[in-house]
TORKOL-4160 file (C-alpha; in steps of 0.2 Angstrom, whole numbers, padded with zeros to 4 digits, m for minus):
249
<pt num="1" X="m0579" Y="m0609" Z="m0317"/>
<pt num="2" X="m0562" Y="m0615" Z="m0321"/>
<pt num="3" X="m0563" Y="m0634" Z="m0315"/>
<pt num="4" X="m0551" Y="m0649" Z="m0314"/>
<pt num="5" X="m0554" Y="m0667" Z="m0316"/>
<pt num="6" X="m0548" Y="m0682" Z="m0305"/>
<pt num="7" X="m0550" Y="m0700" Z="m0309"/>
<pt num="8" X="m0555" Y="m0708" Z="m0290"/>
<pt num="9" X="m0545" Y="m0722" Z="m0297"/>
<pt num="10" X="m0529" Y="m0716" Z="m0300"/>
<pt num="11" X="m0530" Y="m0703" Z="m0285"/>
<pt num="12" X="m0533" Y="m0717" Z="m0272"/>
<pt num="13" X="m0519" Y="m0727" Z="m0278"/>
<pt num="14" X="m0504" Y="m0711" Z="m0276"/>
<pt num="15" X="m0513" Y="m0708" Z="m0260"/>
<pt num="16" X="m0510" Y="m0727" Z="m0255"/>
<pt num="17" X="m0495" Y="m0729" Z="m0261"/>
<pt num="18" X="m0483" Y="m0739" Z="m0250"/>
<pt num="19" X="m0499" Y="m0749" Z="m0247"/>
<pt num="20" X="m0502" Y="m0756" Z="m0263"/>
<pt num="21" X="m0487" Y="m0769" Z="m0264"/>
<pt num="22" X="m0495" Y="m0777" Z="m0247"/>
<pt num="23" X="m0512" Y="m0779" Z="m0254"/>
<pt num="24" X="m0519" Y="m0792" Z="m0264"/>
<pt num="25" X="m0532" Y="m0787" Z="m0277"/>
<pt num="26" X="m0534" Y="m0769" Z="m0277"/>
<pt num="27" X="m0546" Y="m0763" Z="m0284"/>
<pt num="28" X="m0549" Y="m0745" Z="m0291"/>
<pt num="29" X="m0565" Y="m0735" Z="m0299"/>
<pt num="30" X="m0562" Y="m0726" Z="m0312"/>
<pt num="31" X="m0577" Y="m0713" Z="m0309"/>
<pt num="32" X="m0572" Y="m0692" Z="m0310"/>
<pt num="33" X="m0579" Y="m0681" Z="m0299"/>
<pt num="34" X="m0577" Y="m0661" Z="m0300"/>
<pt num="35" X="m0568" Y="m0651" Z="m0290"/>
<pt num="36" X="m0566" Y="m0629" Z="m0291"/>
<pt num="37" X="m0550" Y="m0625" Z="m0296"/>
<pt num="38" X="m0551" Y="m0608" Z="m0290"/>
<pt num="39" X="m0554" Y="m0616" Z="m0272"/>
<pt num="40" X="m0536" Y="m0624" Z="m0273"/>
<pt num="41" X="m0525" Y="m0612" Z="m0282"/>
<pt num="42" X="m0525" Y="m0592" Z="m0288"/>
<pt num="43" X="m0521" Y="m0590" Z="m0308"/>
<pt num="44" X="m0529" Y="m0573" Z="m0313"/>
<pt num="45" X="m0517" Y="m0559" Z="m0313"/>
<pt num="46" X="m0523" Y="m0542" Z="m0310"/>
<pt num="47" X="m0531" Y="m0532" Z="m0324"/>
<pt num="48" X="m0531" Y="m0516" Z="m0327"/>
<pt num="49" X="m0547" Y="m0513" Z="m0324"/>
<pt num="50" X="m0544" Y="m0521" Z="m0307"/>
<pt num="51" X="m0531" Y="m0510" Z="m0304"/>
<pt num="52" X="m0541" Y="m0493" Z="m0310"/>
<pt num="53" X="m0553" Y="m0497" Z="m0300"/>
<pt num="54" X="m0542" Y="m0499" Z="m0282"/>
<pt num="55" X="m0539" Y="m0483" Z="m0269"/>
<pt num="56" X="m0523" Y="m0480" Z="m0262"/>
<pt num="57" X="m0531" Y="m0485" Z="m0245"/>
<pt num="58" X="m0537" Y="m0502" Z="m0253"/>
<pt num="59" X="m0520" Y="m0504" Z="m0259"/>
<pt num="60" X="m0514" Y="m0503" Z="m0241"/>
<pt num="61" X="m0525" Y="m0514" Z="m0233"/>
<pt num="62" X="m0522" Y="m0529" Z="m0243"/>
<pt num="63" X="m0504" Y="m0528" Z="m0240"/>
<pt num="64" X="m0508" Y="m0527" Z="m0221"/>
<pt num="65" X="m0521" Y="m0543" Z="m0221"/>
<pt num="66" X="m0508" Y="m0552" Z="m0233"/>
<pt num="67" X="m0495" Y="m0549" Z="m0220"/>
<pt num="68" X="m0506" Y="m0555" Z="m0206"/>
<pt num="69" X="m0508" Y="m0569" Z="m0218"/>
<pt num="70" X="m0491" Y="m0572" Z="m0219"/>
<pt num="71" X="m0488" Y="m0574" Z="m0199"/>
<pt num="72" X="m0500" Y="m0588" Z="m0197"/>
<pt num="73" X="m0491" Y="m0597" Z="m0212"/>
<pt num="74" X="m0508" Y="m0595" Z="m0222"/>
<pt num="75" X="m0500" Y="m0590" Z="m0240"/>
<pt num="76" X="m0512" Y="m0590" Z="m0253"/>
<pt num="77" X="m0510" Y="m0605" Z="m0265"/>
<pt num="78" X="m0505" Y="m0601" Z="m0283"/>
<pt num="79" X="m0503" Y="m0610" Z="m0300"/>
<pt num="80" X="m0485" Y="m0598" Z="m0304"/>
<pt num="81" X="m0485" Y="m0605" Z="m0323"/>
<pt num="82" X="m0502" Y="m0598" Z="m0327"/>
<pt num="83" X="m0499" Y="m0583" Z="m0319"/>
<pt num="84" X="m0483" Y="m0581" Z="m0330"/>
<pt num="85" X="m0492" Y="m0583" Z="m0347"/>
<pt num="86" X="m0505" Y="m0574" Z="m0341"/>
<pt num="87" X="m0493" Y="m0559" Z="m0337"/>
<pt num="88" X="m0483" Y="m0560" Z="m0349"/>
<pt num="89" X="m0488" Y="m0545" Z="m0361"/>
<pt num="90" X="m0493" Y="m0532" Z="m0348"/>
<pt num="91" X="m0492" Y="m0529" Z="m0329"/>
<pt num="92" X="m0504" Y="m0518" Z="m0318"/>
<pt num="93" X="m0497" Y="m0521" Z="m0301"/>
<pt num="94" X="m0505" Y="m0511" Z="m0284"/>
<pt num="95" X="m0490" Y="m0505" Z="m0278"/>
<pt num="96" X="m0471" Y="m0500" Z="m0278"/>
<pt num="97" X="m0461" Y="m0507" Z="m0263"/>
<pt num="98" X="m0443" Y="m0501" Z="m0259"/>
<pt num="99" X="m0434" Y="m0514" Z="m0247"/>
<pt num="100" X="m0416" Y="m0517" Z="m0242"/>
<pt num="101" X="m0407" Y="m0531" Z="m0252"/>
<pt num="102" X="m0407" Y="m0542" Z="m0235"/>
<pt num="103" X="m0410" Y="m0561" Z="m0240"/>
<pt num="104" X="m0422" Y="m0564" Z="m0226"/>
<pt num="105" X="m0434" Y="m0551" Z="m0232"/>
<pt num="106" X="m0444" Y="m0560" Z="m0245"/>
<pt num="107" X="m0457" Y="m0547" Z="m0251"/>
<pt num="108" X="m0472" Y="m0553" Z="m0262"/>
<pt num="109" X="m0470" Y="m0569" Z="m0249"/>
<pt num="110" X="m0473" Y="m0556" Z="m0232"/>
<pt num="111" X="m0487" Y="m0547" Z="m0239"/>
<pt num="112" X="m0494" Y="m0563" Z="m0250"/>
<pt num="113" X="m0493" Y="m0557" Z="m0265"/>
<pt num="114" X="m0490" Y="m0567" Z="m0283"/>
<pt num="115" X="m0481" Y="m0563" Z="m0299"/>
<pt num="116" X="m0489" Y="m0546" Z="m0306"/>
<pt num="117" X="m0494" Y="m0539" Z="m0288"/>
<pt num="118" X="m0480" Y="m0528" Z="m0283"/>
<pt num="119" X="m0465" Y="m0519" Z="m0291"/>
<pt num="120" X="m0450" Y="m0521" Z="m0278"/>
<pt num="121" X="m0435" Y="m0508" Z="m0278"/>
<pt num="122" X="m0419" Y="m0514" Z="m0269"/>
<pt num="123" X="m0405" Y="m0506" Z="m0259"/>
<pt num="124" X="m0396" Y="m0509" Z="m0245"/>
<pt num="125" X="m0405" Y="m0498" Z="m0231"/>
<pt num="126" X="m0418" Y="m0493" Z="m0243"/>
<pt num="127" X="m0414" Y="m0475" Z="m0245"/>
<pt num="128" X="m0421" Y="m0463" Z="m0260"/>
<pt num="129" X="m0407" Y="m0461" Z="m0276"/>
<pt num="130" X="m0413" Y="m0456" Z="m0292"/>
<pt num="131" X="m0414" Y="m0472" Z="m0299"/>
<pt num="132" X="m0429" Y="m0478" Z="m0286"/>
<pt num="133" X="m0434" Y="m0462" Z="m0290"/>
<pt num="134" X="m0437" Y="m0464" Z="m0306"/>
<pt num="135" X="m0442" Y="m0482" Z="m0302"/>
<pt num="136" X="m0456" Y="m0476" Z="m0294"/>
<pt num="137" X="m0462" Y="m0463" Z="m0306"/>
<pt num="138" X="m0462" Y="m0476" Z="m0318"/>
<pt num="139" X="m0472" Y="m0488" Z="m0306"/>
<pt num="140" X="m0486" Y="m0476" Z="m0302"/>
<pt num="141" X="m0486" Y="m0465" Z="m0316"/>
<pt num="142" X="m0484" Y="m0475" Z="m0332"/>
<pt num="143" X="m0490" Y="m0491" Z="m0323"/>
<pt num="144" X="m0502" Y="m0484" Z="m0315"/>
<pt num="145" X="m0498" Y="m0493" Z="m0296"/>
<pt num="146" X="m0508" Y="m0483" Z="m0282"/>
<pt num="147" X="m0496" Y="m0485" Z="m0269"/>
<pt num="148" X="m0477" Y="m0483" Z="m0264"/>
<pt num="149" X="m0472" Y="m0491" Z="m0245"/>
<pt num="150" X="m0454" Y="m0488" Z="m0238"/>
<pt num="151" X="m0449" Y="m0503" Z="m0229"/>
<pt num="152" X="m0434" Y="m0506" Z="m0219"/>
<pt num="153" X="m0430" Y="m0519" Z="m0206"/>
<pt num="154" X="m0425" Y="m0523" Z="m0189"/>
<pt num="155" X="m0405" Y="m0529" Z="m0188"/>
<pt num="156" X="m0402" Y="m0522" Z="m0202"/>
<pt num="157" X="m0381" Y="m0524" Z="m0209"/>
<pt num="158" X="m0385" Y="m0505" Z="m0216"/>
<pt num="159" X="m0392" Y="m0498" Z="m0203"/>
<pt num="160" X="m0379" Y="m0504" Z="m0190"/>
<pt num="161" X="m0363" Y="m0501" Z="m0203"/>
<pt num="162" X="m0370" Y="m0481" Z="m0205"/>
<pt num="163" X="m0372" Y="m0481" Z="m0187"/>
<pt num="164" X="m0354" Y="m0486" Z="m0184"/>
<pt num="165" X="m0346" Y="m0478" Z="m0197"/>
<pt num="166" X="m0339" Y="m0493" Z="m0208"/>
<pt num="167" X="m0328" Y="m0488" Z="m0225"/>
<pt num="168" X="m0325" Y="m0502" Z="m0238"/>
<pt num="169" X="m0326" Y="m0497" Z="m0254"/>
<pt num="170" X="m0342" Y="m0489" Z="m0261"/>
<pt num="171" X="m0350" Y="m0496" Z="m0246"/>
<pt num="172" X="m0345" Y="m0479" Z="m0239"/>
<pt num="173" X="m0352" Y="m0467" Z="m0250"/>
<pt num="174" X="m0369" Y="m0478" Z="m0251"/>
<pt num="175" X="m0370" Y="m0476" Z="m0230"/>
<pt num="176" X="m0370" Y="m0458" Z="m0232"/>
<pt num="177" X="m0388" Y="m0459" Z="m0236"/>
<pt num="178" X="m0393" Y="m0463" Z="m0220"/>
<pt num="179" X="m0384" Y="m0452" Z="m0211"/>
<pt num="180" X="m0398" Y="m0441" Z="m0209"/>
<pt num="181" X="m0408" Y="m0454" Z="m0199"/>
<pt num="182" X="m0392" Y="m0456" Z="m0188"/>
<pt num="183" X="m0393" Y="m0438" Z="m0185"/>
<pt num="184" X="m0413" Y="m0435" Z="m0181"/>
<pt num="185" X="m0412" Y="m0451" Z="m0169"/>
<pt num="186" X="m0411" Y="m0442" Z="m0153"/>
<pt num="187" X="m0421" Y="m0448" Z="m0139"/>
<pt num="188" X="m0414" Y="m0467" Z="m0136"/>
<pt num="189" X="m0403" Y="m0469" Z="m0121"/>
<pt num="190" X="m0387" Y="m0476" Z="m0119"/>
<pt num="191" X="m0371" Y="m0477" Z="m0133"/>
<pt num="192" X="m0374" Y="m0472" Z="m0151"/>
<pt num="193" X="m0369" Y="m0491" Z="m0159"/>
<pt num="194" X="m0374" Y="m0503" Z="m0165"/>
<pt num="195" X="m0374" Y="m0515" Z="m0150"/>
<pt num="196" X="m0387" Y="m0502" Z="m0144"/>
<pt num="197" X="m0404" Y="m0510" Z="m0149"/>
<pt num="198" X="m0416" Y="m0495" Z="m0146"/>
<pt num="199" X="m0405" Y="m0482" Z="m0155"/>
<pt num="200" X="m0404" Y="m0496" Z="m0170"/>
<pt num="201" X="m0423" Y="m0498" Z="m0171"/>
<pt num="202" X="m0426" Y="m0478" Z="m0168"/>
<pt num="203" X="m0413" Y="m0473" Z="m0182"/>
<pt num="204" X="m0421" Y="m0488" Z="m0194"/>
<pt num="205" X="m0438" Y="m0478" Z="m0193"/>
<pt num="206" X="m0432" Y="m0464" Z="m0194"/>
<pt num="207" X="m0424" Y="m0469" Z="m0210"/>
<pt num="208" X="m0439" Y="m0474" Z="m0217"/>
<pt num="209" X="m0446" Y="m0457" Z="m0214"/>
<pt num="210" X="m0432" Y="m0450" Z="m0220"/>
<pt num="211" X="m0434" Y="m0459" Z="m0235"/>
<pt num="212" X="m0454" Y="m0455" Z="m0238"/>
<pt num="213" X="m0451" Y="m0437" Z="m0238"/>
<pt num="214" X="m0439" Y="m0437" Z="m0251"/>
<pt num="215" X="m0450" Y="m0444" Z="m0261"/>
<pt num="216" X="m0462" Y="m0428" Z="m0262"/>
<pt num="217" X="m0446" Y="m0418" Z="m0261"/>
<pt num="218" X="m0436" Y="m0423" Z="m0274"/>
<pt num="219" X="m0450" Y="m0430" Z="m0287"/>
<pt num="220" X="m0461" Y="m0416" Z="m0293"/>
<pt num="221" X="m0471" Y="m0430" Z="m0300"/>
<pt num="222" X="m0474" Y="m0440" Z="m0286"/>
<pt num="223" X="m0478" Y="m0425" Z="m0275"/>
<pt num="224" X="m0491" Y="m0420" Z="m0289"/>
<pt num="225" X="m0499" Y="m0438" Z="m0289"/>
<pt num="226" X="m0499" Y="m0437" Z="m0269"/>
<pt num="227" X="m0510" Y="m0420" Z="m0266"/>
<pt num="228" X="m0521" Y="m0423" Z="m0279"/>
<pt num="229" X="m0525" Y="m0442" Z="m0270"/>
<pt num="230" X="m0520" Y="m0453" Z="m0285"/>
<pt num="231" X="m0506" Y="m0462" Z="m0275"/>
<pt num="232" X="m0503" Y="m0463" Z="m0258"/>
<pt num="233" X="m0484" Y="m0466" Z="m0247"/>
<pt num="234" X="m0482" Y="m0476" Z="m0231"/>
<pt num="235" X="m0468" Y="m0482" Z="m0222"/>
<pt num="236" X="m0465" Y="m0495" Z="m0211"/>
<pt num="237" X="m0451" Y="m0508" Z="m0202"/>
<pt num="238" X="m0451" Y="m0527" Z="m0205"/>
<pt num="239" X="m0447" Y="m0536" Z="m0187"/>
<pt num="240" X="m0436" Y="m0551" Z="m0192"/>
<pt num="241" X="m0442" Y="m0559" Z="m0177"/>
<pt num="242" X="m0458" Y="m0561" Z="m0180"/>
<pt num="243" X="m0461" Y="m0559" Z="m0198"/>
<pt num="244" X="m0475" Y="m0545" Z="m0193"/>
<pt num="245" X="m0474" Y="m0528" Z="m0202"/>
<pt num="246" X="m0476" Y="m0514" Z="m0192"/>
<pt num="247" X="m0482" Y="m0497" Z="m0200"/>
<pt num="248" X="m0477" Y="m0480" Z="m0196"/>
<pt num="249" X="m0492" Y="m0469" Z="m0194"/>
């Protein structure tokens, strides 16, 4: 048991400060009492045993209760310098996550996850290239993570500037790949924009499913490592309202 010490002493005078000046002859003890680190903040980074041992379905259900954690504002406290040293010649995260760059999506915060936990991939509308491709070969494959999730997001800048055709300079090539979503997004009602809420949040799921089956279509490697259970894929779409991750079964 990793443990810290506190001098009573010294801890009752920071935590009376302000009211030291007003008293006349305070006293303190200087008696140490115990206390478990491990109840006040996480260090250990996950081990490669650790990770052998998890399932992709374990994998899965930790991100899930680590975003319920998130909602109620219940993050896991962690000592980040240990963590860092203790990282520092290898990693054995538990999964691979693709997100869109959007600022307000901070990932290892909304599944409570600390430094060596997850790999994140980046890309405005988190579509498939080769380069997250090949991200996530090397995630699962050489790093040996068990699980890849798609996430996008609701309101999402990529998502509405596809919709609406936007061109600026790469921009337009890079929205082509989501032009699929647009196109398999037929049952909202109303206008086919951006101002149209339900066909946003319809064509945003059905990016990410677009997304998890090019995965096994365009990696041999990933679709091996998915039918014989070594890795598993989900999909599913932040609500920027709520902070709650939503899963697409």
């Amino acid at each position: 048991m990793k443990t810290i010490w506190i001098t009573t002493g010294i801890f009752l005078a920071l935590t009376t400060i302000g009211f030291a000046q007003a008293t006349d002859g305070f006293e303190t003890s200087n008696e140490t009492i115990e206390i478990d680190r491990s109840s006040i903040l996480v260090e250990n980074v996950l081990s490669k045993e650790e990770q052998s041992a998890l399932t992709p379905d374990e994998v899965y259900n930790s991100l899930a209760a680590g975003n319920e954690r998130f909602v109620r504002s219940d993050l896991t406290a962690r000592d980040h310098s240990i963590q860092i040293r203790e990282s520092a010649t290898g990693q054995y995260p538990k999964a691979i996550i693709l997100s869109c760059v959007d600022s307000r999506i901070p990932v290892e915060d909304v599944f409570d996850k600390g430094i060596g936990d997850i790999f994140v991939a980046r890309v405005a509308g988190n579509f498939i290239n080769d380069d997250i491709l090949g991200s996530m070969e090397f995630a699962t494959k050489v790093a040996g993570a068990k699980l890849i999730l798609v996430m996008g997001h609701e309101n999402c800048g990529a998502i509405h500037a596809a919709i609406d055709g936007a061109e600026l300079g790469h921009i337009t090539k890079m929205l082509k790949n989501i032009q699929p979503a647009i196109e398999q997004s037929t049952k909202s009602e109303g206008p086919k924009s951006s101002k149209n809420r339900l066909f946003v949040h319809e064509v945003s799921e059905n990016n990410v499913r677009h997304a998890m089956e090019m995965v096994v279509k365009e990696s041999d490697l990933l679709r091996t490592m998915v039918e014989n259970g070594e890795i598993g894929i989900k999909g599913a779409v932040y609500d920027m309202d709520t902070g709650v991750v939503n899963f697409i079964h």
